[in-house]
N, C-alpha and C positions, 0 to 999 in steps of 0.2 A: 528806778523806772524799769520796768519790765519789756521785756524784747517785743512782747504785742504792741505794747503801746508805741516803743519806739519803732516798730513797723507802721502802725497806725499813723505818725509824723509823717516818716518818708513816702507813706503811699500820697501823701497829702501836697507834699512837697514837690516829688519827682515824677512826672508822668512816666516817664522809664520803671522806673521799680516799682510803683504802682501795675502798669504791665509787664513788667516781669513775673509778680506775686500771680496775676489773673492766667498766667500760661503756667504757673507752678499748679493752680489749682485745677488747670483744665488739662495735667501730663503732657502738654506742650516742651519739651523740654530746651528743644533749639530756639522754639519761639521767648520762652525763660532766657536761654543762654543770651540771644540777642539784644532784649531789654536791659536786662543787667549789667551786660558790657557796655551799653549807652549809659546807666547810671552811672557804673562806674567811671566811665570818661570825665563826669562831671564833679565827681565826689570820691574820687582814689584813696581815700583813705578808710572808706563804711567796710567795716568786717562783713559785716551785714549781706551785704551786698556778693563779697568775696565768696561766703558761707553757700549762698543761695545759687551763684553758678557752678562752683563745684557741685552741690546738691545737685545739678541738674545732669552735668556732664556723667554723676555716678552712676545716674541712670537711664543713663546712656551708656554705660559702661565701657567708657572709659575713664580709666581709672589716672591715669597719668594728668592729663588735666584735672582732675576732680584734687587728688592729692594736694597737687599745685595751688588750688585756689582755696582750699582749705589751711593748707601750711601758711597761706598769704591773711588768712581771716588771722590767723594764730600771732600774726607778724604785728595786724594791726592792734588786735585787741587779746592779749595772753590768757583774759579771762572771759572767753567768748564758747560758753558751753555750748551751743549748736555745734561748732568746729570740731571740739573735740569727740563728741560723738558722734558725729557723722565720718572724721576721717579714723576714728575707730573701728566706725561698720566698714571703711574700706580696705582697713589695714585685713580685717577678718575675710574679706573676699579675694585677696590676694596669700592667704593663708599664713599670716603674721600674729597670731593670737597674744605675745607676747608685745606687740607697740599697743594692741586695744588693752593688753590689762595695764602699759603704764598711761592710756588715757583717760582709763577709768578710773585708776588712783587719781588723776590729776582732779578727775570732775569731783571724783570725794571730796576733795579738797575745795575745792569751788562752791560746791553746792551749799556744804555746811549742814544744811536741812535736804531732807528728799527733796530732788529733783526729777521733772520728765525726763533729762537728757541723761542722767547718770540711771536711772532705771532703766531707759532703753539700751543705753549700749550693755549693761549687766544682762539684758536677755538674752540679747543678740549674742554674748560671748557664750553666753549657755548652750544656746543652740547651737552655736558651734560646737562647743566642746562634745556635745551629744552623739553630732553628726558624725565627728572625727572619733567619736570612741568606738563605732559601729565597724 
């Protein structure tokens, strides 16, 4: 099953993370973080969920909670490729370019076949690397 569709359930499911998804797509991010923390109240165990408020906190920038709920997606589910590239792009804004290349080995491995989430962080490490070569 695919991560859309398994969001497609929980939007269906959970009035929370269904409005958490509606404040991710309108850059609400506090209003996201709020949602989600009520999902998660309910279902502490949805990487899902874990993935989606880091996502928000990141950008918000802060990165310490973002980490956190990211390392906690990682906990629930070790093979939860949003996680790993999202706490990849965070490792690279805290200037760790070395935890994103071993998360993007990890997504290699995951992936198997291209993936969005292994593409993305492969750019994003580029454009670092770019950045930092100048």
């Amino acid at each position: 099953m695919t991560s859309v569709a398994v969001d497609a359930d929980w939007v269906q499911l959970d009035p929370d993370f269904k409005a958490g998804k509606k404040a991710l797509a309108a850059e609400d991010w506090n209003g996201a973080i709020a949602a989600f923390e009520l999902a998660a109240l309910r279902d502490p165990l949805n990487a899902d969920t874990q993935n989606y408020i880091g996502y928000a906190y990141r950008r918000l920038r802060q990165l310490g909670p973002a980490i956190g709920h990211y390392q906690q997606a990682l906990i629930l589910n070790p093979r939860h490729r949003g996680a790993h590239a999202h706490l990849g792009e965070a490792y690279l804004v805290l200037g760790e370019p070395e935890k994103a290349e071993q998360l993007l080995a990890a997504l290699e491995n995951l992936c198997l076949i291209p993936c969005d989430e292994y593409g993305d962080l492969k750019r994003a490490i580029a454009a670092y690397r770019r950045l930092a070569a100048r």
